[in-house]
Structure formats: structure tokens, C-alpha cells
DRENDRENTI-782614 format. One record per residue (C-alpha): residue in one letter; x, y, z. Coordinates in steps of 0.25 Angstrom, whole numbers, plus 2048, in hexadecimal, padded with zeros to 3 digits. Layout:
BEGIN
AXYZ
...
***
This chain:
BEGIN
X5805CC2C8
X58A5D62CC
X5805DE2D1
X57C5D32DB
X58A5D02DF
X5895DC2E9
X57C5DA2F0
X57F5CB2F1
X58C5CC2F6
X5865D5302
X57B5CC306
X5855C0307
X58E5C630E
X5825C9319
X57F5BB319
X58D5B631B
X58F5BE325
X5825BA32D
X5855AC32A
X5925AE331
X58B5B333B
X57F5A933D
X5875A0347
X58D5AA351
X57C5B0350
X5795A2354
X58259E35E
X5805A9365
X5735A7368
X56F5A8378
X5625A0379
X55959F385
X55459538F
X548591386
X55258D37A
X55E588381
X55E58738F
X56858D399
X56858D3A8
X55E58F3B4
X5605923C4
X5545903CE
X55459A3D9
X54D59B3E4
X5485AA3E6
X5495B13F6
X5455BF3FA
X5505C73FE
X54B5CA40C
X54A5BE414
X53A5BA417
X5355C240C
X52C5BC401
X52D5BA3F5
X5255C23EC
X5215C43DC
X5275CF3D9
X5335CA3E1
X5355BF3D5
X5315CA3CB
X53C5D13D0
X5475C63D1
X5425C13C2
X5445CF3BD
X5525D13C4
X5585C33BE
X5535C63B1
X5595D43B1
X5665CF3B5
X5675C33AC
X55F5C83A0
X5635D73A0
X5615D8390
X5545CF38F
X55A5C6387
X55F5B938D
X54F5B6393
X5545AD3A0
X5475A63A3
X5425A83B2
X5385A23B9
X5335A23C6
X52E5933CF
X5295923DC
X52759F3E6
X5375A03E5
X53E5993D9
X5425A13CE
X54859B3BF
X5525A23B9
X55759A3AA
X5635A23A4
X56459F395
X57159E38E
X57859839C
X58158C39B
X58658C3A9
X58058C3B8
X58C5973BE
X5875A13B1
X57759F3B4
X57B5A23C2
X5825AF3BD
X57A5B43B8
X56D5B13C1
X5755B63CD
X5785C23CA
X56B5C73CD
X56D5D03D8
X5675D53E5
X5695E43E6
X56A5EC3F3
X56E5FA3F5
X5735FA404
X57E60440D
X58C603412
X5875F941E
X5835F0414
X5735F3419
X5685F140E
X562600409
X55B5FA3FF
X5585EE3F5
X5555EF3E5
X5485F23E7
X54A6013E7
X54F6013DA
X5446033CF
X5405FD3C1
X54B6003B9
X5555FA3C5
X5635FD3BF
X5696043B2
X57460A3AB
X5796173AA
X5836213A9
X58A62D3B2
X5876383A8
X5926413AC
X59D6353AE
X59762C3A7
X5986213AE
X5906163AE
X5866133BA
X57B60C3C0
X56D6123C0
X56260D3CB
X5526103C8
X54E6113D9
X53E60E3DA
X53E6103E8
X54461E3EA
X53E6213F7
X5476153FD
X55261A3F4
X5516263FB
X54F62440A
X55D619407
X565622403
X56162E40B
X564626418
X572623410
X57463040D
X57563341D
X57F62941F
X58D62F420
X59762841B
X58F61C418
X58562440D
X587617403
X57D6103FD
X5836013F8
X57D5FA3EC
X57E5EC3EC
X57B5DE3E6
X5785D23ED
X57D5D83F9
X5805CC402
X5805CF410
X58A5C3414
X5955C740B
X5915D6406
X5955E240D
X5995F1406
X5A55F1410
X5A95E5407
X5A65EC3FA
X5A75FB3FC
X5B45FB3F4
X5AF5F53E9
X5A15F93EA
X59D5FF3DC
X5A95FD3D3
X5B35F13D0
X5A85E83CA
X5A15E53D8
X5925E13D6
X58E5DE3E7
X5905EA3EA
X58D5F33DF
X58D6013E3
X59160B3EE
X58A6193EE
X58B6243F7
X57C62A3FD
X57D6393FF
X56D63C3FE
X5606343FD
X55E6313EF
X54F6313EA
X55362F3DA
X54B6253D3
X5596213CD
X5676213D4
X57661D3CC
X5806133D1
X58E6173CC
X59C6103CE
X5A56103C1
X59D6063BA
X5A06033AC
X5956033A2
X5945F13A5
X5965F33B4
X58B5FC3B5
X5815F23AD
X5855E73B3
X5825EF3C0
X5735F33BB
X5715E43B8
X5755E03C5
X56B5EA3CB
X5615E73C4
X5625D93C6
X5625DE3D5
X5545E03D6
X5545D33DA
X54B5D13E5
X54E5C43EA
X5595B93EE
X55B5AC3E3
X5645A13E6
X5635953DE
X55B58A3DF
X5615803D8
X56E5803CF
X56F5873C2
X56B57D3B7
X56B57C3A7
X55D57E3A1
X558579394
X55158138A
X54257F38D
X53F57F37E
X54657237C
X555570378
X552571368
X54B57D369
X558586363
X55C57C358
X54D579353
X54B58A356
X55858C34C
X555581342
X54658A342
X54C59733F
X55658F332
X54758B32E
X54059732F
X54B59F32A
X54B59431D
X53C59531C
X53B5A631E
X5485A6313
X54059E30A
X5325A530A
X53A5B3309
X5415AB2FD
X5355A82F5
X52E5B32F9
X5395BF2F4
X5435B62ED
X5505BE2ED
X54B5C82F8
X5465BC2FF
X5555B72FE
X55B5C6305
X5505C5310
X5535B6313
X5615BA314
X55E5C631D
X5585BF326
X5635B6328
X56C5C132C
X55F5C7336
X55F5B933C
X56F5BA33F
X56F5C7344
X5645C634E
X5695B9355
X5785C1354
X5705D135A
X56B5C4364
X5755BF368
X57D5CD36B
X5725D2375
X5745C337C
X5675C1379
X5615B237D
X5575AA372
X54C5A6377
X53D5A2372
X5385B1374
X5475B336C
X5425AA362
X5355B1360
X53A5BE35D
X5445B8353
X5355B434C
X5315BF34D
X53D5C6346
X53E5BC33C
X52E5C1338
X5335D0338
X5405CE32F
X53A5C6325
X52E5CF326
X5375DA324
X53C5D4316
X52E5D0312
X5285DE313
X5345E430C
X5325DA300
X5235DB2FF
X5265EB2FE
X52F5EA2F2
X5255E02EC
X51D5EC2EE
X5235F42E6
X5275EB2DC
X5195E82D9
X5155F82D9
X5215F72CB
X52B5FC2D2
X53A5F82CF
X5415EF2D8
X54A5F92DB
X53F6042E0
X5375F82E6
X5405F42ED
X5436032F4
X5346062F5
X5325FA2FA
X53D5FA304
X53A607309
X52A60430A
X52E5F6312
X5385FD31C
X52B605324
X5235F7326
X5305F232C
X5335FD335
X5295FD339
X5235EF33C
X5325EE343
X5305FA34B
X5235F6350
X52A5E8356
X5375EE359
X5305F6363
X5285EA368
X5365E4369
X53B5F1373
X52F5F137A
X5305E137E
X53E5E4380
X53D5F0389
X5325EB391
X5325DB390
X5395CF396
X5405C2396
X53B5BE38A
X5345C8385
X53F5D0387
X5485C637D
X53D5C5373
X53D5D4371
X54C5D4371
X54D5CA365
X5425D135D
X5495DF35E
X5555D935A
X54D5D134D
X5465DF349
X5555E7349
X55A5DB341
X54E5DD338
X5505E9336
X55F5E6332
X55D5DB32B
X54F5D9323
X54D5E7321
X55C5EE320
X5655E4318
X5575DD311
X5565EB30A
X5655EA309
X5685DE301
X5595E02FA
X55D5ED2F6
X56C5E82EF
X5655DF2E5
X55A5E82E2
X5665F22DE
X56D5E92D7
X5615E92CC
X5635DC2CC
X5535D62CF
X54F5E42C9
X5475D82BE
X5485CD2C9
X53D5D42D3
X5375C62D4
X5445BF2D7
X5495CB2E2
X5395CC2E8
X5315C12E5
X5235C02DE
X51C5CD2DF
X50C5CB2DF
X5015D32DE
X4FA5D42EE
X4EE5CD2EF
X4E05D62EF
X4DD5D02FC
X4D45D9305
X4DA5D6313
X4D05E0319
X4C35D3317
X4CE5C9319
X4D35CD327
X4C55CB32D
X4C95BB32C
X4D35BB335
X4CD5C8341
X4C15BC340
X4CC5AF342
X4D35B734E
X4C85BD354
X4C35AE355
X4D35A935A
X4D25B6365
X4C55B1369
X4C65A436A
X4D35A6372
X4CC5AE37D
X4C25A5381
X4CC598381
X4D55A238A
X4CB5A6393
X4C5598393
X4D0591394
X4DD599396
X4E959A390
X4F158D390
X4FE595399
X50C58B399
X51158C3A8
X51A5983A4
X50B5A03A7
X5055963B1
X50F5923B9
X5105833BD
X51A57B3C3
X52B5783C1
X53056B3C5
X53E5693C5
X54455D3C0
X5515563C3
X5555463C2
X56153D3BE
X55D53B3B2
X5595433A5
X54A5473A8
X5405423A0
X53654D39E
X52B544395
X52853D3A3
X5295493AA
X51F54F3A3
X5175433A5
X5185453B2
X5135523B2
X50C5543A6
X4FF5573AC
X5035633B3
X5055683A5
X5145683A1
X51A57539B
X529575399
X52E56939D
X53956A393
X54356E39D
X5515693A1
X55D56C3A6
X56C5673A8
X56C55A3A4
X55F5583A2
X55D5523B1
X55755D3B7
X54C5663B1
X53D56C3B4
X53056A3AD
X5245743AE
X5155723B1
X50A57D3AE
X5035753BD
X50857A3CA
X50A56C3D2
X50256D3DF
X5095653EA
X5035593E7
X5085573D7
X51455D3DA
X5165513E3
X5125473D9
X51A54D3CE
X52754D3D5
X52353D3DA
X52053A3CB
X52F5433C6
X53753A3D2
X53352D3CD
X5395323C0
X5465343C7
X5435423C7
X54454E3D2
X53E5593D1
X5365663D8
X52D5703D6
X52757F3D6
X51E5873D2
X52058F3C4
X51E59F3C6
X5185A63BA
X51F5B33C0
X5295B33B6
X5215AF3A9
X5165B93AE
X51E5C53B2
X5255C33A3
X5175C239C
X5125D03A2
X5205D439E
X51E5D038F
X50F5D638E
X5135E3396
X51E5E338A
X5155DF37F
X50D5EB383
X5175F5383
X51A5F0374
X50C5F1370
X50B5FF376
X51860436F
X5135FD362
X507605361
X50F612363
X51760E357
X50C60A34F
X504616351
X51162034F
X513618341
X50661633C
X4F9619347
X4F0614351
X4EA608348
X4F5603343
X4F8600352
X4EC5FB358
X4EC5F334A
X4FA5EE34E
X4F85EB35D
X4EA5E435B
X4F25DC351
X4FC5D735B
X4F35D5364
X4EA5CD35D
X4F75C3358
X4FA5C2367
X4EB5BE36A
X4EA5B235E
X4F55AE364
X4F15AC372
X4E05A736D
X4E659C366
X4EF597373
X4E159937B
X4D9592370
X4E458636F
X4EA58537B
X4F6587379
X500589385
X505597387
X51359938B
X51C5A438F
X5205A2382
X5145A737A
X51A5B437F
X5245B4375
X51A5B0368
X5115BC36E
X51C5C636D
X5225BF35F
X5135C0359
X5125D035F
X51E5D2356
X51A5CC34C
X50B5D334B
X50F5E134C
X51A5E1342
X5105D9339
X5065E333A
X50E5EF339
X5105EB32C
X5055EA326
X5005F732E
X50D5FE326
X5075F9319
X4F95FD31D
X4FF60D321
X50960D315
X4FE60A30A
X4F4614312
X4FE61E30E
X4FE61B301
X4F06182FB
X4E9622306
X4F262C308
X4F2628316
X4E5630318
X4E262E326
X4D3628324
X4CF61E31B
X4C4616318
X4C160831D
X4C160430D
X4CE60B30D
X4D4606318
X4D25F7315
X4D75FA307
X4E360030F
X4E45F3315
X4E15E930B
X4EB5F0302
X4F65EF30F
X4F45E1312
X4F55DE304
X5015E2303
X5075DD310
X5015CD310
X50D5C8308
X5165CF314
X50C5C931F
X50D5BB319
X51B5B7315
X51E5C0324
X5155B732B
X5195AB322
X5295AC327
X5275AF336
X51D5A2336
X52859B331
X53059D33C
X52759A346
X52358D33D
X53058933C
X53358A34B
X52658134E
X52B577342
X539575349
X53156E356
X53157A35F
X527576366
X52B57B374
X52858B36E
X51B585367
X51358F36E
X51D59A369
X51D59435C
X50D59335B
X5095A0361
X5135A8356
X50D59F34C
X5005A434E
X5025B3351
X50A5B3344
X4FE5AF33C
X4F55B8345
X4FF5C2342
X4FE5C0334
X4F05C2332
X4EE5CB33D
X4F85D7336
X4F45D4329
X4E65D632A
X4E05D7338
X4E85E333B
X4E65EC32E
X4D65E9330
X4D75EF340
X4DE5F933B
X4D45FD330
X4C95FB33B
X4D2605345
X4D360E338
X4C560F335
X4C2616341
X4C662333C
X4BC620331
X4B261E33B
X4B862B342
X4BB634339
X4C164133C
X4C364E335
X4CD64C32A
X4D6656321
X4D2653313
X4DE650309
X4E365D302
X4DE65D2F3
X4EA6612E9
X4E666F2E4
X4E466D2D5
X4E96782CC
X4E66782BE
X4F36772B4
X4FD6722C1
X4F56672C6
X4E86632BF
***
């Protein structure tokens, strides 16, 4: 027992002080417009120049601009949405107040660069793509302001005509210059320095400059220089906004119990997944259910720190974590039982084992770590924050189900004190089943083949059932004396097809429903005649899909990049096949998916989004693997000889699924508890979300465990089929009384 006291003493401790910390993890929680509401402003959108029209990539530009300056990190996911030909949507989650939401919409900024007269040289549209960014003097080492110039030619011809000016050779960067109440005469004292953010900077002109990059300096400190990039950035904003209507509270558009019936999931998944681990490895079961813990209170509190907002995509990359922890635990343990069934000591399996497990890890973590980057890097809104989230879960991993599960695993292995207890420490150790995967996985290529196929023929025939989010439709506004009713509001309007009428806000007297039919003069009449006769006011406009659409080419540009830089990893850590294998793999998840809401209707949100990029994290980390097992046991039953047989190369396979299908099952057992747990709650505003992670787990499931390692034995045979000239092995020389 004395033994013990140590180990036990250390892994109480941890869970005390994660305990202590699960109510500060939890309170500081930011959650977003979908889960808890915040505040919205309506604004109606001008050109700048007077007579102008307005064009797309003018609201392209204004949604970037707002976005940059309200969601600089990409985490707290305002939602935005264009109405009409000049309304424009901005929802601010985590906002209790109308004078804060006006804050921080506001400051969204009109940048000019003009001279000493005050006359306009030129706008932010000479500035390029990267707009603003930080740097630093390297020979004062000051910190300065760094401007990318696209137009150079303008640039140039400005400031050479400056240049000439004798005494008045200034060129004066502003911000929302007004010319009523504006003028450099006013500020030219202050221009620059003392924390003035109209007039932002003063620089003398003494040639033309052609640079495709030019520096603003004025004593900034490393904040004041940031805040300054931010700013301009948000500069680029090419049009005016003045409100609407006045700021009002929004409720969250899953419904007011979505967070309480979300956390009372997680206490049941966590109890379920604590459970199966449990039963499954006994007293190793116990340290993985305990590590998890602490990986579920330090990523809300590594969250919380970046000021990060929860939302659904949030949600689904906590899924997807969940998945890669406990399958970080379950490959480990399978490993040691490994070794344990090879005769091995506890002691020796539990190093080989560890060791042997740490490669699979890395590598399946690696693979959606870069995923993660790439989403990150090139995605946004809420691709943008499901990236975030997930790169935070796979660094937890690491630190949790892989460093201090080998940590506390390892203290009572050295103790000595399981060393006759292997079935109390592990769990039953069985003989893996002569199962030949190779004839079996034919079943399930034959079941999706028929899924994909069936799928586009009910997608070219009838389409895809698109929400309004992809479709566009119609808003009506909402307001009355008395609480709205929204049952006979729907009944008004319910055969225009109703999507999110859940909306309310304030006191529940004003609000909006949406309709996936544009109103053509005629029903909108009808409509508003039906609404007044309920005591209701109300007016409409058109829904634009400019926002939802510009964010979907986003998130498949992003996806791209990921699967591109997947492929290179893959190739550089194992070859080509292994990643084609991969990539057909995820691609083939993503496709069930999509067949089965063609085949069954069923509507498609911008929400599937975020199960499409949950279920490409899942599949790749999945496959890997089993790929790792695949390479590992090439190694060591063919000497990883480059060529092999088609009988070999299905005994390769059949020998690695073998050994892999306890970690695919009980892996895709506890991540289907999540998702099960969080449709058994009565979420059933995220039912798509639920349902389509559903599915591509069991896809995924069958998919990496037997799909893939058949393709890949089909992509290998083709250096059967082409062989090329080989080196044979070097025979041992024999010589007679040393060797034979």
C-alpha cells in the first residue's frame, strides 16, 4: 500500500485542483449569438460619393471591414447578414448593452490619406490585401505601422506632386475625416501622437514613392500601434452606415435551453465515455476518465484566455476533441495489451507499448493540427472559430491523454503493485479474431456505392433541400404590444416555408421570422394584412445570400488548402498511397453524408458546415491510424521490402485491421455517445448538425477500418503490375566454423 500512497496522492491532487478550477472554466465562458443571444443594429448602407451605386464588392468589402474590426482574432463569430439592396445585420454576441454594441460597430472607419488644405489625395483603396500591420524601427526599435500599397502607380504620381510642394510636402492620414468639423489646422498639433485616432498621422513627402509598402511612425507603443492597424484595417471600409433602427437585445436562435440542455449533454456524455473506459481497462480506465476531466477544464480555461466565443461550430470541435483524447487513451491501452499478450511483463509492456502508441498519436494529431492551421490561416467566421477550438483540443491532448496518462499509468506500473493484477490495471486481454477484413470490406464499398449513387440522382433530380441561409427568402420584422405569439405566426405564413422563426428580442414584443419564399408585392400585402389583425406591425425585405455564400467559398477554398497540406504530410511520413487512401477516405465520409440528406430530404443549413468540417477531422485521424499499423507491421513481417504481393499485401492488411478493430470501435462507440447524448437532451434546433455527424461517424468507422486499407492495397498493386528493376536483398556470406 505504501507504494501506492505516492502515485495516488499526485493524481488527487491534480483532480483537486481541476475541481477547483471547473467553476471559474465555466463562468468564463463567452457564448455566441446561436446559444445565448446578444445585441443586433440594422444599418442602412451608402456609397461614399454621393450618386454612386452600390455594388457587391462594395458589401463584400464593408462585411470584411466590420468583421476585421470587431472579430480581429476570429473568435467571437458576430453573425452578419445582408437584406435588401442596402441593409446590413450585424448581431454581436457576449453584448448586454446598446451604447457597447454601438462601440464597437462604430468604430469602423473610413480611411483617407489627404494634404495640408484638407483636399482628398486618396481613399483606402490604394492600400492592398494585407491592408495594415505591425512592425518595428530596426535600428530604434520603435514600434510602427506598416501599409501593403496595391495601387503604386497612384501612390506614386501623389506623392511626387507632394513632393514639389514647398513647405506644404505633408501628406495627412486620416479616419472618418468629417469635413464639417475636421480640418489639419485643428489637429496638426496633435496629429500623430497623444492618443488622437481622426487624425492619425503627419508625414513629410520629399520624393515620389513607388514602394509596394510604406511605414507610419510617431512614438506609438507596441498597443497604440495595434490599435492603429486595426483601425486601418477596418478603414477599408467602402461605404457610409447609419442605423436603421435602434440597437436591440437578440435571443439565441437555438432556443433559450440550448446551454443548460448542451451542459447537462456533456455531464452525460462524460458519465457514459467514464463508464465504457471503466469497464473496458478497469483501473487504467479510471486514470483515463480522470484525465479527461482535467483536458475538459483546461480547454474551456485555454478558451476562455484567447476570449474565445462558444458556439455551435465551437461545440463541434469540442466533439471532435472529446473523439481524439479518448482515442488517444484507447490506442495506448490497446498497445500495452499488445504486448502483454506477446508474454511480456507489465512493466516492459507498458514501456513498448507506450513507446509503439506515441507514433500513431503523433501522427493522427499532426495530420488534424495542420488541418486546424490551415482552417485557421485561411478561414472565417465560423470556420475560423471551429479551427480555433480544435487547435486548442489537439494541444490539450497532447498534455493531457498522452503526457500525464503516461504520467500517472507509469507511477503505478512502477510501484509493482498490478505487476500480478494485469487484468485489474488493463482489463481482459483476448485473442484478435481471424477475421479476413480484405473479403469483408467489399460489403460496405457495395452499401455506399449504392448511398453515393442514389444521392446523385435524388440531387440532380430533385435538388438539395437548401434552409434560407443558401436560398434566400424573406425577413419580416415583427413588433406589437403584446408578447408575439409565433404558433399563429407561423400559421400565417407557414406556406411560404418558415425557417427560423425562433427569433425574439427585448421583451419578447418585437422579433422577426424568416421565410425560404421571396413575397412578391401581392403576398407581402396579404401577409402584413393577416399580421395587423393580430395586433402586429411589421415590414419586410429581401434576404441576401451574399454573406452565407461568400463564407461558403471561404470554407471550401480552406478545406482545400488543408487537404493539400494533408497530402504533403502524409506522403513525407509514409508515401503517395497512404494519401490518396486518406483523402478518398474523407472524401467519401463527406459524400454519404451529403447522398443521404439528397436521398431523404433533409434541409441543408449553414450549419452542416460545421458537421462537414467535425466529420473531415475525424476521418483523417481515423485512417491515419490504421495506415500507421498498416506501415509499422510492414516493417516488421516484410522487412519493409518495397514490393509485395497482392496475397501479401492483404495479409498486411488483414493482420493490421486485426489488431486495430477494438481501437475503431470503442473510439467510434464514445464519440457517438456524444453526439447521441446531445440529440437525447431534445436539441433539436442543431438536429441536422447532430444527424449529419451521426452518420459520417459510422461512414468513418467503416470507411478507415476497411475501405481505405482495400484502396490502398489496390493503389499498391500497381507496382506489381509495373514492376521496376529492383536490387535483390544482400545474402549473409556463410563461412564455415564462424557462421554455418
Amino acid at each position: 500500500m505504501k507504494k501506492l500512497l505516492k502515485p495516488i496522492l499526485v493524481v488527487l491532487i491534480m483532480v483537486v485542483a481541476c475541481a477547483l478550477l471547473v467553476k471559474p472554466a465555466l463562468n468564463g465562458i463567452h457564448y455566441g449569438i446561436d446559444l445565448q443571444g446578444g445585441f443586433e443594429i440594422l444599418y442602412n448602407i451608402e456609397p461614399l460619393v454621393e450618386g454612386e451605386k452600390l455594388t457587391n464588392d462594395d458589401l463584400n468589402n464593408t462585411y470584411k471591414a466590420i468583421v476585421n474590426r470587431i472579430d480581429t482574432l476570429g473568435v467571437s463569430e458576430p453573425v452578419i447578414s445582408f437584406e435588401g439592396e442596402n441593409l446590413i445585420r450585424i448581431q454581436l454576441p457576449g453584448v448586454s448593452n446598446e451604447d457597447e454594441a454601438r462601440q464597437r460597430i462604430s468604430t469602423t472607419a473610413v480611411l483617407s490619406f489627404r494634404d495640408v488644405n484638407d483636399n482628398l489625395l486618396m481613399t483606402s483603396e490604394v492600400l492592398g490585401r494585407n491592408g495594415a500591420s505591425l512592425s518595428q524601427n530596426q535600428q530604434s526599435f520603435q514600434y510602427q505601422v506598416k501599409l501593403d500599397i496595391k495601387d503604386t502607380d497612384k501612390f506614386y504620381n501623389v506623392t511626387k506632386e507632394l513632393s514639389g510642394r514647398t513647405g506644404e510636402n505633408l501628406i495627412i492620414t486620416w479616419l472618418d475625416f468629417n469635413d464639417e468639423e475636421d480640418s489639419y489646422e485643428k489637429y496638426k498639433d496633435t496629429c500623430g501622437k497623444d492618443g488622437n485616432m481622426k487624425c492619425i498621422s503627419a508625414a513629410y513627402v520629399h520624393e515620389g514613392l513607388s514602394s509596394a509598402s510604406v511605414v507610419i511612425e510617431g512614438n506609438f507603443t507596441k498597443e497604440e500601434a495595434q490599435s492603429l492597424v486595426d483601425l486601418i484595417n477596418s478603414g477599408s471600409l467602402p461605404t457610409k452606415l447609419t442605423e436603421e433602427s435602434t440597437p436591440k437585445s437578440v435571443s439565441p436562435s437555438f432556443g433559450s435551453e440550448t446551454i443548460s440542455k448542451t451542459g447537462l449533454a456533456g455531464i452525460i456524455t462524460f458519465a457514459l465515455i467514464s463508464l465504457i473506459l471503466i469497464i473496458k481497462y478497469r483501473f487504467s480506465g479510471l486514470l483515463g476518465s480522470i484525465c479527461l476531466f482535467i483536458y475538459a477544464v483546461l480547454v474551456f480555461i485555454i478558451f476562455n484566455g484567447v476570449d474565445g466565443v462558444l458556439t455551435l461550430t465551437g461545440i463541434a470541435a469540442l466533439v471532435l476533441g472529446i473523439g481524439m483524447a479518448v482515442d488517444s487513451i484507447i490506442i495506448a491501452n490497446e498497445r500495452i495489451k499488445d504486448e502483454l499478450q506477446k508474454g511480456n511483463k507489465l512493466v516492459s509492456a507498458f514501456n513498448e507499448g507506450s513507446k509503439s502508441s506515441l507514433v500513431a498519436i503523433i501522427d493522427a494529431n499532426i495530420t488534424t493540427l495542420i488541418a486546424g492551421i490551415v482552417l485557421y490561416i485561411f478561414g472565417e467566421s465560423s470556420v475560423k472559430g471551429f479551427a480555433t477550438m480544435l487547435i486548442i483540443t489537439i494541444f490539450v491532448t497532447a498534455v493531457t491523454t498522452v503526457f500525464f496518462y503516461r504520467l500517472f499509468q507509469g507511477m503505478f506500473v512502477k510501484s509493482k503493485a498490478f505487476n500480478d493484477k494485469t487484468k485489474l490495471f488493463l482489463g481482459n486481454i483476448k485473442e484478435h479474431k481471424n477475421i479476413n477484413y480484405i473479403n469483408v470490406s467489399k460489403y460496405p464499398i457495395y452499401i455506399s456505392s449504392i448511398i453515393v449513387i442514389l444521392g446523385v440522382v435524388f440531387a440532380i433530380v430533385r435538388g438539395f433541400n437548401f434552409g434560407v441561409d443558401f436560398t434566400g427568402g424573406t425577413n419580416i420584422n415583427l413588433s406589437s404590444s403584446k408578447n408575439l405569439n409565433f404558433s399563429k405566426i407561423t400559421e400565417i405564413v407557414k406556406e411560404y416555408d418558415v425557417r427560423g422563426y425562433d427569433y425574439y428580442m427585448g421583451t419578447k414584443k418585437e422579433g422577426y421570422i424568416k421565410l425560404n419564399d421571396i413575397l412578391d408585392e401581392e403576398n407581402e400585402i396579404e401577409v402584413k394584412d393577416s399580421l395587423s389583425k393580430l395586433g402586429i406591425e411589421s415590414s419586410s425585405s429581401e434576404i441576401s445570400t451574399l454573406v452565407v455564400k461568400s463564407l461558403t467559398k471561404n470554407a471550401i477554398k480552406a478545406l482545400i488548402y488543408s487537404l493539400i497540406a494533408i497530402i504533403i504530410y502524409i506522403t513525407i511520413r509514409f508515401n503517395i498511397n497512404y494519401a490518396i487512401s486518406g483523402i478518398l477516405m474523407l472524401c467519401h465520409d463527406v459524400l454519404v453524408i451529403l447522398s443521404i440528406f439528397a436521398i431523404f430530404n433533409i434541409p441543408v443549413d449553414f450549419i452542416i458546415v460545421a458537421s462537414l468540417l467535425t466529420i473531415i477531422g475525424y476521418s483523417i485521424n481515423d485512417t491515419i491510424v490504421v495506415f500507421d499499423r498498416v506501415r509499422e507491421n510492414k516493417k516488421k513481417l516484410y522487412r519493409n521490402r518495397k514490393k509485395l504481393s497482392m496475397d501479401e499485401l492483404n495479409e498486411l492488411v488483414n493482420v493490421s485491421s486485426r489488431e486495430t478493430v477494438s481501437r475503431n470501435v470503442w473510439t467510434s462507440i464514445t464519440t457517438i455517445v456524444a453526439i447521441v447524448c446531445l440529440m437525447a437532451v431534445g436539441l433539436n434546433d442543431i438536429v441536422t448538425f447532430n444527424l449529419s455527424v451521426l452518420i459520417g461517424l459510422i461512414a468513418g468507422s467503416f470507411s478507415s477500418l476497411l475501405i481505405g486499407p482495400k484502396v490502398w492495397t489496390l493503389l499498391e498493386k500497381r507496382s506489381i503490375d509495373h514492376p521496376e528493376e529492383e536490387l535483390d536483398e544482400v545474402e549473409e556470406l556463410k563461412i564455415k566454423g564462424i557462421n554455418s
